[in-house]
C-alpha positions as a Markdown table, in Angstrom:
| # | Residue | x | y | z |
|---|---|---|---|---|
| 1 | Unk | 1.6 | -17.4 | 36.2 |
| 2 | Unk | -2.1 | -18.3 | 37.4 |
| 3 | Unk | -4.4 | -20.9 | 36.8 |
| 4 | Unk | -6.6 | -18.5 | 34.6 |
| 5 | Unk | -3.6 | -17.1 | 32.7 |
| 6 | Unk | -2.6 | -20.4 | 32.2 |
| 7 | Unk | -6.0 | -21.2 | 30.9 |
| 8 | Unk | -6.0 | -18.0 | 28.8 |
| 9 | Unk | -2.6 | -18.7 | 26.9 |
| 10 | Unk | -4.3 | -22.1 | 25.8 |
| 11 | Unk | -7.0 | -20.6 | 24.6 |
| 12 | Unk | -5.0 | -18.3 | 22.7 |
| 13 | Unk | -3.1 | -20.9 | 21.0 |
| 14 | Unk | -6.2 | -22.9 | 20.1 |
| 15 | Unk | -7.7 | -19.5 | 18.3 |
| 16 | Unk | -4.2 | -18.7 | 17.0 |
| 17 | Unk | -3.7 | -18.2 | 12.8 |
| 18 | Unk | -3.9 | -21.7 | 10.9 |
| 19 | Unk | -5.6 | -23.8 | 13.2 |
| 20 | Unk | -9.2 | -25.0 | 12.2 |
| 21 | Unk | -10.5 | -23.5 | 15.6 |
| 22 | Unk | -9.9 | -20.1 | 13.9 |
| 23 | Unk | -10.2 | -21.0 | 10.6 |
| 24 | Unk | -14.2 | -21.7 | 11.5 |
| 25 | Unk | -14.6 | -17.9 | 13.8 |
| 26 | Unk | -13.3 | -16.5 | 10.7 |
| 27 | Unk | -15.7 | -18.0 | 8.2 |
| 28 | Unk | -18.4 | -17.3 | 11.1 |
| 29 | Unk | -17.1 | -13.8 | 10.9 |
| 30 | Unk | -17.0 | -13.2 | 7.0 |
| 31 | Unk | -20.7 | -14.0 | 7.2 |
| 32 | Unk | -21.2 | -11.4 | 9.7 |
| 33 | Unk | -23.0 | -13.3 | 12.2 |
| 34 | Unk | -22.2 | -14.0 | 15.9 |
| 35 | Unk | -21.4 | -16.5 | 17.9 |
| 36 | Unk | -21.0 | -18.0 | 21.6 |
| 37 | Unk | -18.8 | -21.2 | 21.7 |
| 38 | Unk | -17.2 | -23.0 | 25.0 |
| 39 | Unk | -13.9 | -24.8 | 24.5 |
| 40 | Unk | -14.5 | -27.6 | 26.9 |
| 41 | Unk | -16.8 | -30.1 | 28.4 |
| 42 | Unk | -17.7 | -30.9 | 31.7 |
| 43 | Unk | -20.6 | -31.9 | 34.1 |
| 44 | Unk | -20.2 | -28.1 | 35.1 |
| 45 | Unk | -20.8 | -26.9 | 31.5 |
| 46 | Unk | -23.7 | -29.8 | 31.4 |
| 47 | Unk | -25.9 | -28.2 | 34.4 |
| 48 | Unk | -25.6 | -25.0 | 32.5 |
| 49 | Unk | -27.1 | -26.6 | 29.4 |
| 50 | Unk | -31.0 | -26.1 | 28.2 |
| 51 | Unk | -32.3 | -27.8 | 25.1 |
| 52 | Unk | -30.5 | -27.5 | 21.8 |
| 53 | Unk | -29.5 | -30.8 | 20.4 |
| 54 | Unk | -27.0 | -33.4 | 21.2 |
| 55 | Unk | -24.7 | -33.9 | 18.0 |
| 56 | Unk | -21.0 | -36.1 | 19.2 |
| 57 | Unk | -19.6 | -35.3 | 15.6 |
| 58 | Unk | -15.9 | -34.7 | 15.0 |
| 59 | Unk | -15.2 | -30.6 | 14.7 |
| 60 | Unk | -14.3 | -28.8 | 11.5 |
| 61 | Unk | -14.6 | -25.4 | 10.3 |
| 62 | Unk | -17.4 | -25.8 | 8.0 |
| 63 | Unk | -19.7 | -27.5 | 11.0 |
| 64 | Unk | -18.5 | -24.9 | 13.2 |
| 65 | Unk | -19.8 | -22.1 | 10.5 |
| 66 | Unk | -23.1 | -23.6 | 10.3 |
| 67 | Unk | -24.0 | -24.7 | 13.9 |
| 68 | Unk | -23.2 | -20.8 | 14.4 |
| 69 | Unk | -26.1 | -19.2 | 12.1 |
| 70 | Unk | -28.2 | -20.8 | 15.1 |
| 71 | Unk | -29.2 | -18.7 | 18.0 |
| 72 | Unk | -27.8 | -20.9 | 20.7 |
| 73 | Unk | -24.3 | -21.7 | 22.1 |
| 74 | Unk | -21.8 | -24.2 | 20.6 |
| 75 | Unk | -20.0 | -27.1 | 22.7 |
| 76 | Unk | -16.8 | -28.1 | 21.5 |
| 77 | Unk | -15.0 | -30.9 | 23.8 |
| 78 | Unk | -10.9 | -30.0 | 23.0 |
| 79 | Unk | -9.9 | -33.2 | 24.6 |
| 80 | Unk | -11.9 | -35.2 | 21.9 |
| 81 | Unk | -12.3 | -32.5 | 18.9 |
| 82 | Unk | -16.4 | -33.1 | 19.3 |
| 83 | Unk | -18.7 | -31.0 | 18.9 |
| 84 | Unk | -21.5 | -32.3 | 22.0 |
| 85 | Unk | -24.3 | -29.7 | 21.5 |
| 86 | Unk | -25.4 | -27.1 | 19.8 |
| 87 | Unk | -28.3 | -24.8 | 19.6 |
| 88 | Unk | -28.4 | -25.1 | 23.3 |
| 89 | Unk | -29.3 | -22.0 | 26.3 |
| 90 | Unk | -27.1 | -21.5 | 28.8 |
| 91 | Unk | -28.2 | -20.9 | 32.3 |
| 92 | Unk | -25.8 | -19.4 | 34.1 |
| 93 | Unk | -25.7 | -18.2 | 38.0 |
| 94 | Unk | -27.3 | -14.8 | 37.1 |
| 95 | Unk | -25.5 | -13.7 | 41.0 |
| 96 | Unk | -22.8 | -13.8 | 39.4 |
| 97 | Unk | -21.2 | -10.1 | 38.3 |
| 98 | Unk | -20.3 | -9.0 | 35.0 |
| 99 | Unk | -19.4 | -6.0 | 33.5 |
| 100 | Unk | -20.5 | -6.7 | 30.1 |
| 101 | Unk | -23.6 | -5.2 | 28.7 |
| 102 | Unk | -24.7 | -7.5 | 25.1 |
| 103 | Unk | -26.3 | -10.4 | 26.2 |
| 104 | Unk | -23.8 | -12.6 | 24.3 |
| 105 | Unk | -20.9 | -11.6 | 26.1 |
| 106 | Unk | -23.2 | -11.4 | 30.0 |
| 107 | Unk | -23.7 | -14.8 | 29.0 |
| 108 | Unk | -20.3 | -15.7 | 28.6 |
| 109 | Unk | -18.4 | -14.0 | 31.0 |
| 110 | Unk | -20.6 | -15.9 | 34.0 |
| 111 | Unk | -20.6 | -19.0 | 32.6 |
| 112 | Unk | -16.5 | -18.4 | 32.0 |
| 113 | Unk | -16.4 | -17.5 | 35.5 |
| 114 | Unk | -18.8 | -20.3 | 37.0 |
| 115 | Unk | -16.9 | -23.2 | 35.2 |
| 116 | Unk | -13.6 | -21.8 | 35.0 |
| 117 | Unk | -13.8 | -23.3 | 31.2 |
| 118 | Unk | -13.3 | -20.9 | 28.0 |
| 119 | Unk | -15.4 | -19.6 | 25.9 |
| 120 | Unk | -15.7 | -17.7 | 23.2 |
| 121 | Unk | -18.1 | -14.9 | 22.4 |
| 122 | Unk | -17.9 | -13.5 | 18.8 |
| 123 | Unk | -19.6 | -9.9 | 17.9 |
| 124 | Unk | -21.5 | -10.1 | 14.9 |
| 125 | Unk | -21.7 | -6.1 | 14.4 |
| 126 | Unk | -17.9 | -5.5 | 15.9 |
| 127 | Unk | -16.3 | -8.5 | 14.1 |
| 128 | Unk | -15.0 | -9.3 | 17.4 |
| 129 | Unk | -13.3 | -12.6 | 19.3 |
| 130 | Unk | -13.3 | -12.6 | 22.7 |
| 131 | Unk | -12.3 | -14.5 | 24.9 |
| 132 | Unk | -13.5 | -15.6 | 28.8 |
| 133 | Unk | -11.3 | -17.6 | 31.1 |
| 134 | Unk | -11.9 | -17.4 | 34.8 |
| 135 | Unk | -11.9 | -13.7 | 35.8 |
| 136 | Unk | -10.0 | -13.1 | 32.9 |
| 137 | Unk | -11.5 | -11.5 | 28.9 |
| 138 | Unk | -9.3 | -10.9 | 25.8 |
| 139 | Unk | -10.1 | -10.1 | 23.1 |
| 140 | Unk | -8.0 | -11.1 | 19.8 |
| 141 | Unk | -6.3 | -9.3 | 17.7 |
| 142 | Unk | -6.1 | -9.0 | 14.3 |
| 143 | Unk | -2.6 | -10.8 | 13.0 |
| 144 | Unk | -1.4 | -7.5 | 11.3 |
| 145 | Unk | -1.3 | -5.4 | 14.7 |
| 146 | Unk | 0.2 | -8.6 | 16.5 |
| 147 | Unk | 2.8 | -9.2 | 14.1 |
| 148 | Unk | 3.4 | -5.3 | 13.9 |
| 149 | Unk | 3.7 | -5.1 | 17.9 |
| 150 | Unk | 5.9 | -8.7 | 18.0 |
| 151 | Unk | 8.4 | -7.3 | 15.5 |
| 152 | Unk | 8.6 | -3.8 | 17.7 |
| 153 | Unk | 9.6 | -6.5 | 20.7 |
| 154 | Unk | 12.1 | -8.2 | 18.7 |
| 155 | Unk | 13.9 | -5.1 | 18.4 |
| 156 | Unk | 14.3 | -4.2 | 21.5 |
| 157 | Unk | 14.9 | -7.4 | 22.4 |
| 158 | Unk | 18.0 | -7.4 | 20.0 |
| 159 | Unk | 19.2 | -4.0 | 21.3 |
| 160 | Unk | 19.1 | -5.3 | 25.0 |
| 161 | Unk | 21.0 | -8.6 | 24.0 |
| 162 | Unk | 23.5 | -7.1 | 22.7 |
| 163 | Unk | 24.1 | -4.6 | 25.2 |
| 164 | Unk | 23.8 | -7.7 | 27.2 |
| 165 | Unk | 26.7 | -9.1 | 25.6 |
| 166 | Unk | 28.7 | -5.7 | 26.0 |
| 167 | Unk | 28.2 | -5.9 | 30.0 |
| 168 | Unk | 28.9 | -9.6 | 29.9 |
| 169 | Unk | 32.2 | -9.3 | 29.0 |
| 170 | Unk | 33.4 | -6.6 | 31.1 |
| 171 | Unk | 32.3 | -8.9 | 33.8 |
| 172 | Unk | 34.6 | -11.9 | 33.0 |
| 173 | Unk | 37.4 | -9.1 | 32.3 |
| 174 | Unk | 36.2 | -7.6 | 36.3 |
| 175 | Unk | 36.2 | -10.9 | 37.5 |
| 176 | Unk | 39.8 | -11.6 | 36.5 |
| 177 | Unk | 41.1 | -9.2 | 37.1 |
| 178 | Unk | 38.9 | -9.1 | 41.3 |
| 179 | Unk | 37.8 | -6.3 | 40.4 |
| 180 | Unk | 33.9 | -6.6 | 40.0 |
| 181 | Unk | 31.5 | -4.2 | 42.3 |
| 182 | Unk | 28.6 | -4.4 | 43.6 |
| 183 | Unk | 27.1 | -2.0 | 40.6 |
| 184 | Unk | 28.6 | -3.8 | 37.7 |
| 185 | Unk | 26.6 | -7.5 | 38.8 |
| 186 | Unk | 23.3 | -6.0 | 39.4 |
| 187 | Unk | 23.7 | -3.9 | 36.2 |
| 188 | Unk | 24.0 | -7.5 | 34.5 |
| 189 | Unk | 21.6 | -8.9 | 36.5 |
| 190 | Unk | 19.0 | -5.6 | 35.7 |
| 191 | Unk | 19.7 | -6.3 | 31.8 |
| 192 | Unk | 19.1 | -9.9 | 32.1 |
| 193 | Unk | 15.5 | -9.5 | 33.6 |
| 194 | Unk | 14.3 | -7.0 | 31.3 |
| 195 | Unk | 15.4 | -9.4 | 28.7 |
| 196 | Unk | 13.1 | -12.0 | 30.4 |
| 197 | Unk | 10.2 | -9.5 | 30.6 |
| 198 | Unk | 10.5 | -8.4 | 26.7 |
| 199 | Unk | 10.8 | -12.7 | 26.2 |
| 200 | Unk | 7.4 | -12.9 | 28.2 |
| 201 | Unk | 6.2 | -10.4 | 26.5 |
| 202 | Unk | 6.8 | -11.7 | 23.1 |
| 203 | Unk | 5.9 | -15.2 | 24.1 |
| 204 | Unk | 2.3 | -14.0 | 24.4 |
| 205 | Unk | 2.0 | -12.3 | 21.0 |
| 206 | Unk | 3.8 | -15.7 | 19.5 |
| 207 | Unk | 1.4 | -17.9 | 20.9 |
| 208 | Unk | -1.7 | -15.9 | 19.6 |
| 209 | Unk | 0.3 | -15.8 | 15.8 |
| 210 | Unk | 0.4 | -19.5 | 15.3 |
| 211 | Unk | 1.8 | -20.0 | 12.1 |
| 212 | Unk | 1.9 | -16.6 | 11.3 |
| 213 | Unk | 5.1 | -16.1 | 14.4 |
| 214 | Unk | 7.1 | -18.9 | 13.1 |
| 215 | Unk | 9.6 | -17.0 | 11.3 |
| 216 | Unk | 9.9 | -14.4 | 14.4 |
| 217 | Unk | 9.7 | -17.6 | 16.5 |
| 218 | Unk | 13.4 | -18.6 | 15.5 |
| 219 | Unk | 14.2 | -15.0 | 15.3 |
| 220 | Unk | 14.0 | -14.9 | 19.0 |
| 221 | Unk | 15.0 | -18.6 | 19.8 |
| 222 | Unk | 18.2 | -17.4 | 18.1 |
| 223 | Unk | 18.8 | -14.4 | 20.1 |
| 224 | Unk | 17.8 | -15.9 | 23.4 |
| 225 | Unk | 20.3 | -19.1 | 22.6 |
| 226 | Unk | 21.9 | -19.9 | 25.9 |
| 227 | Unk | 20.3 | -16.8 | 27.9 |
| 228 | Unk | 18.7 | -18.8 | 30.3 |
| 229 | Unk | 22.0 | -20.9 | 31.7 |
| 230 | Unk | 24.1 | -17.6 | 31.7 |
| 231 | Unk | 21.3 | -16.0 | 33.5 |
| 232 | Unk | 21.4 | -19.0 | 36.1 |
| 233 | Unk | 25.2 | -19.2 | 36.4 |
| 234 | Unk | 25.8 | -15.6 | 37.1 |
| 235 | Unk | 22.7 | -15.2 | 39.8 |
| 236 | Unk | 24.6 | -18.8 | 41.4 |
| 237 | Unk | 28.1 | -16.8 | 41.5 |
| 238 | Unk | 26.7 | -13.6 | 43.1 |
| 239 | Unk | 23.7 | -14.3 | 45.6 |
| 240 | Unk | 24.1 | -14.6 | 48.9 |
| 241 | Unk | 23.1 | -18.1 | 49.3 |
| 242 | Unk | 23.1 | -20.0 | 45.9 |
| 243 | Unk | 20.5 | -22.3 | 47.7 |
| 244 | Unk | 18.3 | -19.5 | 48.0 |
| 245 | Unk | 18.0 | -19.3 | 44.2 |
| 246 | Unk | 14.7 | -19.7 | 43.3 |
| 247 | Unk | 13.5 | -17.0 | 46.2 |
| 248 | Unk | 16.1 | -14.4 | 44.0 |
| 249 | Unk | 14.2 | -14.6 | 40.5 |
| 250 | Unk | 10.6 | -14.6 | 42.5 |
| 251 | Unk | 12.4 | -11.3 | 44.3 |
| 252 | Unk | 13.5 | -10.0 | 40.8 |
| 253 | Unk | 10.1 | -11.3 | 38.8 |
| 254 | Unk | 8.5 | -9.1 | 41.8 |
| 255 | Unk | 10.0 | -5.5 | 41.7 |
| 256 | Unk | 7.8 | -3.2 | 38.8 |
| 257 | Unk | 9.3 | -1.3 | 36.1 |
| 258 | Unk | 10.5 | 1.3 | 38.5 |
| 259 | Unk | 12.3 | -0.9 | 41.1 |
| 260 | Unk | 14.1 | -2.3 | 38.1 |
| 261 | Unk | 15.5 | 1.0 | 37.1 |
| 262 | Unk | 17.1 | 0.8 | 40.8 |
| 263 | Unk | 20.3 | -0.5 | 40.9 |
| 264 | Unk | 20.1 | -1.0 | 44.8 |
| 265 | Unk | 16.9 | -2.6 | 44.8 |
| 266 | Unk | 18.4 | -5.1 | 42.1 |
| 267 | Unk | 21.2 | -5.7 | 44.6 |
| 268 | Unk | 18.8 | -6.3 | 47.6 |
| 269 | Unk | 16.8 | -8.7 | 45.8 |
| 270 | Unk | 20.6 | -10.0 | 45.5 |
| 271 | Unk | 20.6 | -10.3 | 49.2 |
| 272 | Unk | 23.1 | -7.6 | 49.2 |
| 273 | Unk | 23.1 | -5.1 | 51.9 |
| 274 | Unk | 22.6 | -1.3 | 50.6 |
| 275 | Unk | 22.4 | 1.1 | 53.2 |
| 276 | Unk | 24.4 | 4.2 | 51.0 |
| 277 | Unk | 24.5 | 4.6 | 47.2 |
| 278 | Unk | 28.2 | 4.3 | 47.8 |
| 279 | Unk | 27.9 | 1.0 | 48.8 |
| 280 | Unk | 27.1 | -0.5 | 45.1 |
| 281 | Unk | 30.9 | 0.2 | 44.7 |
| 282 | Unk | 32.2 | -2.2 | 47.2 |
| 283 | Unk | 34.1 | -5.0 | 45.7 |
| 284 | Unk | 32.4 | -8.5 | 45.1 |
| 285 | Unk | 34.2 | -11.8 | 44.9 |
| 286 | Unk | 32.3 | -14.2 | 42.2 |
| 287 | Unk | 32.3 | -18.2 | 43.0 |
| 288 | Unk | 33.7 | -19.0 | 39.8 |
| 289 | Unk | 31.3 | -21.0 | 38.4 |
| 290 | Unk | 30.2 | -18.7 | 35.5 |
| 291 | Unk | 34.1 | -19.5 | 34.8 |
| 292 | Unk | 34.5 | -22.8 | 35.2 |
| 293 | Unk | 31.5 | -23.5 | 33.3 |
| 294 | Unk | 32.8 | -22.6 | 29.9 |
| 295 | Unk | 35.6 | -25.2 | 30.3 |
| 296 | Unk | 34.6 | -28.2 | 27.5 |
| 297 | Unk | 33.5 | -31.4 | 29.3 |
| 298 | Unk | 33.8 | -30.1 | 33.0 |
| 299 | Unk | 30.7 | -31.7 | 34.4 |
| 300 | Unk | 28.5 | -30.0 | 36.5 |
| 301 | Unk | 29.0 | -32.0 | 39.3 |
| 302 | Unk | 32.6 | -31.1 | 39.6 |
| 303 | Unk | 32.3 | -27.7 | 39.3 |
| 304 | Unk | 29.8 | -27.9 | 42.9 |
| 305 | Unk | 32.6 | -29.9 | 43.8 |
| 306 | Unk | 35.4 | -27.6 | 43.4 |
| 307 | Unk | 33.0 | -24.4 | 44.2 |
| 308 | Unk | 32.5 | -25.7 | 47.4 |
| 309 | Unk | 36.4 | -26.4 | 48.4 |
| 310 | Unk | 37.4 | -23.3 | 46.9 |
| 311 | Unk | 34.3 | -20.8 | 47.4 |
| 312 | Unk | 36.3 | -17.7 | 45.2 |
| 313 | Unk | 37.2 | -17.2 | 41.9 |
| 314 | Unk | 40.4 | -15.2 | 43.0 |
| 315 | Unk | 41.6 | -18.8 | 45.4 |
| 316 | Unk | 41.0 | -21.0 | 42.1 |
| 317 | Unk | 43.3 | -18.5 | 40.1 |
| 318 | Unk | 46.2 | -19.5 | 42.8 |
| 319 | Unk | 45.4 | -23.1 | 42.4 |
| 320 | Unk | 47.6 | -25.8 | 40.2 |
| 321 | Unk | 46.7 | -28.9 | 39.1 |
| 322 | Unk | 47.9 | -31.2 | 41.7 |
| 323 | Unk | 45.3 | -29.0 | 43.8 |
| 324 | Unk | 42.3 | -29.7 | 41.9 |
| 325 | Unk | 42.9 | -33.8 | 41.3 |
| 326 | Unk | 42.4 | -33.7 | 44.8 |
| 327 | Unk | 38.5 | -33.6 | 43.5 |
| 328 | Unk | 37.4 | -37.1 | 42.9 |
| 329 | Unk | 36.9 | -37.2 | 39.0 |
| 330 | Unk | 39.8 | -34.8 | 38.2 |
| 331 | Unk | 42.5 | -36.3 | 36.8 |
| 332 | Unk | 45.9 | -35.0 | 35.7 |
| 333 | Unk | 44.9 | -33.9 | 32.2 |
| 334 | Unk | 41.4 | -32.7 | 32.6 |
| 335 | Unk | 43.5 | -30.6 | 36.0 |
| 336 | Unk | 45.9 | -29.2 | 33.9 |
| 337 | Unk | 42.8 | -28.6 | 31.5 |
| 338 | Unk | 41.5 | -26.0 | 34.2 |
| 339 | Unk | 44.5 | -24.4 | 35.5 |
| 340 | Unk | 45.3 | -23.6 | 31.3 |
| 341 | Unk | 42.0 | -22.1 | 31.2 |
| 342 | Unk | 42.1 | -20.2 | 34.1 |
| 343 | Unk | 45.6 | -18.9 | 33.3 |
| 344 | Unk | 44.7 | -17.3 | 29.8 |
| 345 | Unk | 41.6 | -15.7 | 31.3 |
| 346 | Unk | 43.7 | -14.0 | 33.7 |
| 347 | Unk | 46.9 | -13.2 | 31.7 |
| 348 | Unk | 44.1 | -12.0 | 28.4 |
| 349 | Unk | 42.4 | -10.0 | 31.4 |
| 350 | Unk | 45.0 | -8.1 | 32.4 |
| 351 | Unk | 45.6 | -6.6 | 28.6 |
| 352 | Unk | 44.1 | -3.2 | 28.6 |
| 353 | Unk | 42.8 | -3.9 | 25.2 |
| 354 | Unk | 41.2 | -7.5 | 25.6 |
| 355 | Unk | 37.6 | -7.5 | 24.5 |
| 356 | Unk | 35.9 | -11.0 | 25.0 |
């Protein structure tokens, strides 16, 4: 994410239902009048400054409200929760472009883009918010249609989860049973990122709901539990080079809605070589570290350990516990611990009925 997206998503948040920031724009909005406020102070924003008067008093709603029925813009410093000026004309670089046409909103944009600071720009005919960060404008929507688009998400995002889950556990059973293709892992991995794009997604609408997202906010923190480690241990069992990781999810992040759809672009982003569509069916041996990880109280540092003696999960199957307290920190029972584990994994995996 940029610096201006950044920049945006905290301006979002400051704006969001049930702070005071947007407590005041909708009191400035219920009396139909506009407004043109910058969230931030800074000798940038002072050059820009003509007249108006210097006020250093602490922000609320009602202040806000009445500073607005004047003509001129309103300085809020967010650091401090001042209001420095009000009243004043702002002199922005008028080379700068802007594809605005209200003077308001001309005014905004450039000086948005000139300090790289937001600010606000309320219609009073529209009943508008928007919002200019860098090269960036939003304008805010009304709770109802956020809350209406965020609960859409949600559902999706259940429906993928759970089909998340279904693919998951075919994938252990695979993996016992050294079975897994290339197909079945980027099929996983395909479901996992458009899980991360729907959470992205409805991370934006959250943090423009305040308040009003709080309930969908552990909605989602409950569906999402653990998503993010599973996501990590599978792409560390399957990619090429598991030092390479953080090159993977800016490969995956990178391919648009179509490449997703593409099982062999998923598998190339793998840094698996596709040459033939019958190539995604050529077996694949995991690491065994998505294994080894569900173990209770197997540190992580032992399982690099072990990983990295034993690189597959089919040699660790074959392995008995005087092999793995060769590992400093393995002793006999916590060895005997993972050799139990692995053992009902494989026997459960070769039941044609197991479901996990």
């Amino acid at each position: 994410m940029d610096t201006d997206s950044i920049a945006l998503r905290k301006a979002l948040q400051l704006v969001a239902p049930g702070t005071e920031l947007r407590e005041g724009l909708e009191r400035i909005q219920r009396s139909h009048t506009g407004a043109l406020i910058i969230l931030g102070y800074s000798p940038e924003v002072e050059a820009l400054c003509s007249g108006g008067f210097e006020l250093e008093v602490g922000f609320s709603p009602a202040r806000l409200r009445e500073l607005a029925k004047m003509d001129g813009a309103v300085i809020i410093d967010t650091d401090t929760w001042l209001i420095r000026k009000a009243n004043v004309q702002l002199i922005p670089d008028p080379s700068i472009p802007t594809d605005e046409s209200g003077m308001r909103h001309r005014t905004a944009q450039r000086v948005a883009r000139q300090t790289n600071i937001p600010v606000l720009s309320l219609s009073a005919s529209m009943r508008l918010i928007s919002i200019y960060v860098g090269q960036l404008h939003h304008t805010v929507e009304e709770p109802e249609t956020l809350l209406a688009r965020a609960n859409q998400a949600v559902d999706t995002l259940e429906r993928y989860t759970q089909r998340l889950d279904e693919v998951l556990s075919s994938l252990a059973i695979f993996e016992m049973r050294e079975a897994v293709t290339v197909r079945d892992i980027a099929t996983v991995v395909q479901r996992m990122e458009m899980i991360r794009r729907i959470t992205a997604e409805l991370d934006g609408y959250l943090s423009q709901l305040g308040d009003d997202g709080r309930l969908l906010s552990l909605q989602v923190d409950d569906l999402l539990r653990g998503a993010a480690s599973e996501r990590t241990l599978v792409l560390r069992d399957y990619i090429a080079d598991p030092i390479m990781l953080d090159d993977v999810e800016d490969k995956l992040s990178a391919l648009s809605g179509e490449s997703l759809v593409d099982l062999s672009q998923i598998a190339e982003s793998l840094g698996m070589s596709i040459y033939d569509p019958a190539d995604l069916d050529e077996v694949i041996r995991p690491r065994g570290i998505r294994a080894l990880a569900v173990i209770p109280r197997l540190p992580w540092r032992l399982i690099q350990q072990i990983t990295e003696r034993w690189p597959t999960l089919a040699e660790l199957q074959q392995l008995t516990a005087e092999d793995f307290q060769q590992v400093e920190g393995i002793g006999p029972y916590r060895a005997q611990t993972i050799v139990d584990h692995l053992r009902q994994r494989t026997n459960a995996a070769g039941d044609p009925n197991v479901s996990w």
